[in-house]
N, C-alpha and C positions, 0 to 999 in steps of 0.2 A: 726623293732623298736629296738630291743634287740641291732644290732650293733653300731647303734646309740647314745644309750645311753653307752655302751663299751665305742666309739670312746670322746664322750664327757667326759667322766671320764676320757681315757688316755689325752687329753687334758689339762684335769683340771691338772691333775697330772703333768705331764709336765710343766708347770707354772708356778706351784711351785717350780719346781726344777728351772727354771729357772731362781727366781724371789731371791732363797737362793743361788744358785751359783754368779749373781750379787752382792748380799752384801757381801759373802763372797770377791769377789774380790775388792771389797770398802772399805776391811780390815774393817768392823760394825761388822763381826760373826767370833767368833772361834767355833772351831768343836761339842762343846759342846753345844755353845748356836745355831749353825745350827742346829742340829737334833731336839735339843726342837722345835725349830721354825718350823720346817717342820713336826714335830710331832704334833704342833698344828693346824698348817692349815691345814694338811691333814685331821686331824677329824672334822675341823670345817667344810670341805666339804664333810666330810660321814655326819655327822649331817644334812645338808643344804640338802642332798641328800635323804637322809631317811624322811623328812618332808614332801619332795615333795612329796612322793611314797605314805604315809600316807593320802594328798590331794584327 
């Protein structure tokens, strides 16, 4: 179970990045406003993630 849940967090993470590398290249993010943005969705998915486990 344990890697699974690993594998689905790298995942998740991954998406992200690749979802803030896109907009950066859509010229929407400067480097500034990327990190905020990845800094929020990445909590928003410890959040989402910690809810579950509380479940």
């Amino acid at each position: 179970m344990k890697l699974n849940r690993n594998s689905s967090t790298e995942q998740y993470v991954l998406s992200v990045i690749q979802k803030a590398y896109d907009k950066g290249q859509q010229g929407d993010m400067d480097t500034d406003k990327m990190i905020s943005w990845l800094k929020q969705e990445l909590q928003t998915g410890y959040a989402l993630t910690q809810s579950r486990k509380a479940l």
